[in-house]
C-alpha positions in Angstrom: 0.0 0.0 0.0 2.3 2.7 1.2 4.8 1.9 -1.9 1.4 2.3 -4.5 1.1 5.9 -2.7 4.3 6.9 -3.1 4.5 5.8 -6.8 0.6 8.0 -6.9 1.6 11.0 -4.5 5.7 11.6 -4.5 7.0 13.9 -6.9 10.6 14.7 -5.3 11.8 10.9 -6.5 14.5 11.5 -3.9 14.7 15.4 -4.7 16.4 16.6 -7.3 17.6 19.9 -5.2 18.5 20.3 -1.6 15.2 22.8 -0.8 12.6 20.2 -2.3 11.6 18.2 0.2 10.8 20.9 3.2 9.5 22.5 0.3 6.9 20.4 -0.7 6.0 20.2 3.3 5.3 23.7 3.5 2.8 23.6 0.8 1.3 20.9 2.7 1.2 23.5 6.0 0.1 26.0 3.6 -3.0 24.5 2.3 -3.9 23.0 6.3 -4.0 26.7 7.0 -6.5 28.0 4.2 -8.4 24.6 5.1 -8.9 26.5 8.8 -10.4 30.0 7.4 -13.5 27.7 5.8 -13.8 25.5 8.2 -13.9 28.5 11.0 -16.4 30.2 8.1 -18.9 27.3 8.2 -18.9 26.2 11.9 -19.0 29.4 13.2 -22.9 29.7 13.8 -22.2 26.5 16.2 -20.2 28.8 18.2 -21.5 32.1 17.6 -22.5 33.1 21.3 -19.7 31.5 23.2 -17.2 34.5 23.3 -14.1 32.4 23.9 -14.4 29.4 21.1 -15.5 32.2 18.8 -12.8 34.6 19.4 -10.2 31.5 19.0 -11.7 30.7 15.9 -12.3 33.9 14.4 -8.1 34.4 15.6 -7.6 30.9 13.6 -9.4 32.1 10.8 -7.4 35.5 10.5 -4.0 33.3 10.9 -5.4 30.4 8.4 -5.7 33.2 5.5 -1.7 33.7 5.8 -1.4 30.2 3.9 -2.1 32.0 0.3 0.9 34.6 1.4 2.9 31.5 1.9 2.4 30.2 -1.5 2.7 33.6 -2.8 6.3 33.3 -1.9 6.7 30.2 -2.8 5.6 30.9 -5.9 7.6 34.3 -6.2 10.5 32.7 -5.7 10.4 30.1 -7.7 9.3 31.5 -10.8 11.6 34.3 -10.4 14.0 31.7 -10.0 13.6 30.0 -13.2 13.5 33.6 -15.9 16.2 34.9 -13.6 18.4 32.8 -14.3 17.8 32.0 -18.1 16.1 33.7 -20.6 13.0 32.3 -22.1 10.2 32.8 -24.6 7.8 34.4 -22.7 4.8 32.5 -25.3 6.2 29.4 -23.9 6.7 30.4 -20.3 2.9 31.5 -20.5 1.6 28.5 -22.0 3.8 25.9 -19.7 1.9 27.9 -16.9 -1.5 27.7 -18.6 -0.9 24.1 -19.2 -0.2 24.2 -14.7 -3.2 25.9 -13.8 -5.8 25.5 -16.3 -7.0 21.5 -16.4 -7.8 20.7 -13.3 -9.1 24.6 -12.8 -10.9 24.0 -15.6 -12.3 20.4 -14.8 -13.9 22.1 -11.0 -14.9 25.0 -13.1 -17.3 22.7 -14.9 -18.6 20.8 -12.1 -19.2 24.3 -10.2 -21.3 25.1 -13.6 -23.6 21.6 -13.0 -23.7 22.4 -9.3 -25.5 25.5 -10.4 -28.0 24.2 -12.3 -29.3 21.7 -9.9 -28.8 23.2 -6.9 -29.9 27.1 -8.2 -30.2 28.8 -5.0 -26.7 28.2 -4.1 -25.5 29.5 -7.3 -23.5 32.7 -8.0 -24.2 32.5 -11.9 -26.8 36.0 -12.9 -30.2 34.9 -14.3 -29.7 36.8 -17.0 -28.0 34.6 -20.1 -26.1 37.8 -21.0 -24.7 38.6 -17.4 -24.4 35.2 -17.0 -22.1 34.4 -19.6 -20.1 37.4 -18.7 -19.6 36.3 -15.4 -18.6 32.8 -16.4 -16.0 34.5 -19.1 -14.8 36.9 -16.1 -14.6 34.0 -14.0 -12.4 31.3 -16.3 -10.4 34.1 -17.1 -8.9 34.8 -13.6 -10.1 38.4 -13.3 -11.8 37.9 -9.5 -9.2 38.5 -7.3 -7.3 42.0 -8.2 -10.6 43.1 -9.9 -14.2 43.4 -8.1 -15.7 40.3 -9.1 -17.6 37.7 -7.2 -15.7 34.7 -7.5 -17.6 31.3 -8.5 -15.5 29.5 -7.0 -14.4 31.3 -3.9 -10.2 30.5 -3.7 -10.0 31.0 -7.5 -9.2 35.1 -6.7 -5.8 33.9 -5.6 -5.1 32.6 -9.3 -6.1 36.1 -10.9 -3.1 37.1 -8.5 -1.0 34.1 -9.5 -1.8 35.0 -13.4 -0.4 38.6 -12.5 2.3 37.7 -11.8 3.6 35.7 -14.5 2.5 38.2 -17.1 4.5 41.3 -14.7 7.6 39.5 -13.6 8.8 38.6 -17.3 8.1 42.2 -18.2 10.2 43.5 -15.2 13.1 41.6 -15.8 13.0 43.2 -18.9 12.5 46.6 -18.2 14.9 47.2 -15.4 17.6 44.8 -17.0 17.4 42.6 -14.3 19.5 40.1 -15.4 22.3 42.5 -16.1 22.4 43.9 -12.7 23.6 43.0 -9.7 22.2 40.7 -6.9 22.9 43.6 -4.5 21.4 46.3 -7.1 18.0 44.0 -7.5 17.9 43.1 -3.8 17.4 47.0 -3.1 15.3 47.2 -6.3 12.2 44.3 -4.9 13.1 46.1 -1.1 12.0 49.6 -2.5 9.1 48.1 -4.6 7.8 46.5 -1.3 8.0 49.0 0.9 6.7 51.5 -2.2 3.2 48.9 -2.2 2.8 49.2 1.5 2.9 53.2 1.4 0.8 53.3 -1.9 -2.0 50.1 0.0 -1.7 52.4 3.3 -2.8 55.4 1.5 -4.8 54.5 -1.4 -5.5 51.1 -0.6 -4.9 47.7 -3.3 -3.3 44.6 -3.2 -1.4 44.2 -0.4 -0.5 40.7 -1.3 1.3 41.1 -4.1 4.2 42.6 -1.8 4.8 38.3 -1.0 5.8 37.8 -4.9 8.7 40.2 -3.9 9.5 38.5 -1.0 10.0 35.4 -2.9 12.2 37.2 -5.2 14.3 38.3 -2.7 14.2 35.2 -1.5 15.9 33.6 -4.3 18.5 36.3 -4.2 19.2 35.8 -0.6 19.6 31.8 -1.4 21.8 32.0 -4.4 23.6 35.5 -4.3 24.7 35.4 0.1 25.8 33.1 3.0 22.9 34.5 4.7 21.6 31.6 7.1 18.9 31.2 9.9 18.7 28.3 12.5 15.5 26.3 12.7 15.0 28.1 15.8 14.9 31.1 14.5 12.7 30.1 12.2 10.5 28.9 14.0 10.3 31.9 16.1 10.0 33.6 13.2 6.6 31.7 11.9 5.0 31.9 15.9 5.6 35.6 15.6 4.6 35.9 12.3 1.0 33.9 12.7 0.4 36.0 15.7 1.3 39.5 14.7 -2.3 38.9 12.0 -4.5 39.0 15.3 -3.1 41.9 16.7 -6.3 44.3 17.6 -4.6 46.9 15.8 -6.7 48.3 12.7 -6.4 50.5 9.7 -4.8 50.4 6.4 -1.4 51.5 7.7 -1.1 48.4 10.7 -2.3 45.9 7.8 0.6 47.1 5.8 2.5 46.6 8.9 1.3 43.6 9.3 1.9 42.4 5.9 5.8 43.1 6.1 5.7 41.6 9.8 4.4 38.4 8.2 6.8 38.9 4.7 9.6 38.4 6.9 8.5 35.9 9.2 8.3 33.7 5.9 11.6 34.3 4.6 13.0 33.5 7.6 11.4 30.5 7.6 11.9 29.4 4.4 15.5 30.8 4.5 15.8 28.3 7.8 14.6 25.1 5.5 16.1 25.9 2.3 19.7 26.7 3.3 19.9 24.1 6.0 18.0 21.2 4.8 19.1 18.9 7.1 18.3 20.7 10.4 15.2 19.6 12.5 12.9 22.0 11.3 13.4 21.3 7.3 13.6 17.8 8.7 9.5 18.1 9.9 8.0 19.9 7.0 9.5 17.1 5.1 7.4 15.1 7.0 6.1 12.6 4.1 2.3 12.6 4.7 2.6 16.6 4.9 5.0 16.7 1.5 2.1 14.5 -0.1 -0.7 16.8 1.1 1.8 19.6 -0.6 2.4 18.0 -3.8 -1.7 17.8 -4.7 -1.7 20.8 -2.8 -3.7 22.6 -6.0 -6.4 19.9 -6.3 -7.0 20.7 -2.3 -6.9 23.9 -2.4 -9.7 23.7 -5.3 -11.9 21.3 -4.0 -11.8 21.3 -0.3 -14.3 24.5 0.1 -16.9 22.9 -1.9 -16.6 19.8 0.3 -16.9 21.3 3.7 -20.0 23.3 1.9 -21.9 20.1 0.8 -21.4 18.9 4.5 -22.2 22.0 6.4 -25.6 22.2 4.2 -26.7 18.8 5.4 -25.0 19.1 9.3 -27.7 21.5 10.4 -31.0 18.9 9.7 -29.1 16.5 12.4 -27.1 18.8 14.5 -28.9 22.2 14.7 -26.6 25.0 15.9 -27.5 26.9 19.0 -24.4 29.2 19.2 -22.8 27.6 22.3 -21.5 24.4 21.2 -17.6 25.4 21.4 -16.5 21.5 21.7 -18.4 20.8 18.2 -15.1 22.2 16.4 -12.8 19.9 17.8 -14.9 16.8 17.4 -15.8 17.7 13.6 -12.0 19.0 13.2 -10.0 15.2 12.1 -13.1 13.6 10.5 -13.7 16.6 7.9 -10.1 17.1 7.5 -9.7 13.6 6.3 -13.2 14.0 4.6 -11.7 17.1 2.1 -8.3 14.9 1.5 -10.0 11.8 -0.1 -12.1 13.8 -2.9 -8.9 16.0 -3.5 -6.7 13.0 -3.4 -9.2 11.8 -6.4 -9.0 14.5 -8.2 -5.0 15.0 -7.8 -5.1 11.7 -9.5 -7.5 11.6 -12.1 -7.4 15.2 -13.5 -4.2 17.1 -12.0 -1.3 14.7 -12.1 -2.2 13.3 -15.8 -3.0 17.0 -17.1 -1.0 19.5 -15.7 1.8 17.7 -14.6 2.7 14.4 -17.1 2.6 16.7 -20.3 6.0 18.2 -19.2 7.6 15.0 -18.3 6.2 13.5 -21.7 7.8 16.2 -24.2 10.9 16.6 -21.9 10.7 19.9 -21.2 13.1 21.4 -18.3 10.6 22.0 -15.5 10.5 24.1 -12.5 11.3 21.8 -9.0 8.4 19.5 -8.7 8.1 21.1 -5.3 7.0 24.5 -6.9 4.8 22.8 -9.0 1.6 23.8 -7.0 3.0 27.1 -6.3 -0.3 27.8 -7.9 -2.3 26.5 -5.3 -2.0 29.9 -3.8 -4.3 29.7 -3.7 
């Protein structure tokens, strides 16, 4: 059994460079923490009048939402990573991350579509066929996320930021010459362009998200341009600190920006902790194999597991009502539904994502990116 799941669910095959493991791992803690913010959103009428269950769970569901800015990074620096480092066609580097995202995004687009129709009053589609069909165009083309639209399918905003980036990042490089400068010149470039978004978002307001892209560039330079290194401790420290800074009662459009760096560099010392030192105990635990497999079909999750928990909180009321004070309710339902979202995503991993997205590029021989940044895109 366990060898037919690794043949199904490992796609490090003994890791081909020294960050892939703990970095398939921290996909895996990535997409446990998004799996949090909807399972707080759906079993929070349960505990709606007991003050200390809800105010844990609203704080889990605040820390939960930091697992997109952890794939953002992942995915900044790996991507940067790979046109950094060589030029390429920017038709082919589109289409190779087309070829990533769109199958199995395509495949839950179409079940979302036949969910619609039979179950009408839970759909987001207009009645009109006209704004309908717009909003289905809108929808498979990324645009909810960095524009004002309703998302179908509620984690697909995170793509339209994904999609972003790859169409900015080649142009940058091009623009400012990156590839002729120096590490130290385009370290000091992505610093001023972060701290430049967190001025603009504190004043104007916008994406404040985008600023982890530029961490994960820096990222990269940090890893292959300096000796810079951070102890598992330290990272460690780093992520505690991180999480916890989110909840801080502190609001306004300046303390999110705050925030948002706070967290920015949490991550890259915790990534610069697993990456550099791979063999050190905390590397050593994201590597963990069940959480690496959860990372590598880390996109299929990521798609699918909000629709599950929905189909199960729509039937739990008719045998478990909710009465607002039922704070031991979220630990009870907490292992069964977790394992509950894995099996359908584990399904879909196997039957859409891993033959569509992911055995094309082995098939024509194309150089991919590490198998471990494969899901960046879960970022879902």
């Amino acid at each position: 059994m366990f060898d037919w799941l690794t043949e199904k669910f490992e796609l490090a095959r003994g890791g081909s460079a020294h960050n892939v493991r703990p970095m398939e791992g921290m996909r895996g803690f990535a997409v446990l923490l998004v799996f949090f913010v909807h399972y707080a959103t759906q079993i929070e009428p349960w505990l709606a009048d007991h003050v200390l269950a809800s105010t844990l769970v609203g704080w889990l569901h605040t820390m939960g939402n930091t697992g997109v800015d952890l794939f953002f990074v992942l995915s900044g620096f790996l991507i940067y990573g790979s046109l950094i480092s060589r030029a390429q066609p920017f038709a082919g580097f589109m289409w190779r991350r087309i070829e990533r995202i769109y199958p199995a995004f395509t495949a839950l687009f179409l079940i979302y579509i036949a969910l619609s129709v039979v179950f009408p009053a839970e759909s987001k589609i207009p009645a009109s066929t006209a704004d309908g069909a717009i909003y289905l165009l809108q929808n498979y083309l990324l645009l909810p996320g960095l524009f004002p639209i309703d998302p179908m399918i509620t984690v697909a905003w995170s793509l339209s930021y994904e999609m972003f980036y790859y169409l900015a990042v080649p142009l940058v490089i091009a623009l400012f010459k990156l590839r002729e400068r120096s590490p130290l010149w385009r370290s000091c470039f992505f610093i001023a362009m972060c701290l430049s978004l967190a001025i603009y978002v504190t004043l104007a307001g916008g994406p404040i998200k985008l600023m982890m892209f530029l961490g994960g560039m820096l990222l990269y330079e940090a890893l292959e341009h300096s000796t810079l290194s951070v102890s598992s401790a330290t990272g460690l420290v780093a992520l505690i600190a991180g999480l916890l800074s989110t909840v801080l009662p502190v609001p306004g459009p300046a303390a999110g920006a705050v925030k948002t760096v706070i967290l920015l560099v949490a991550f890259l010392l915790l990534c610069l902790a697993c990456f550099r030192m791979p063999q050190e105990w905390l590397p050593q635990a994201f590597a963990w194999t069940p959480l690496r497999w959860l990372g590598n079909m880390s996109f299929s999750y990521y798609l699918l597991h909000g629709l599950v928990l929905k189909a199960v909180f729509l039937v739990l009321p008719i045998v478990w009502p909710p009465t607002g004070d039922q704070p031991m309710l979220f630990w009870w339902l907490l292992p069964p539904l977790l394992a509950l979202t894995i099996v359908p995503a584990a399904l879909f991993f196997l039957l859409v994502e891993r033959p569509c997205s992911l055995a094309p590029r082995r098939v024509r021989g194309a150089r991919p990116l590490p198998q471990a940044a494969s899901a960046s895109e879960s970022g879902s």
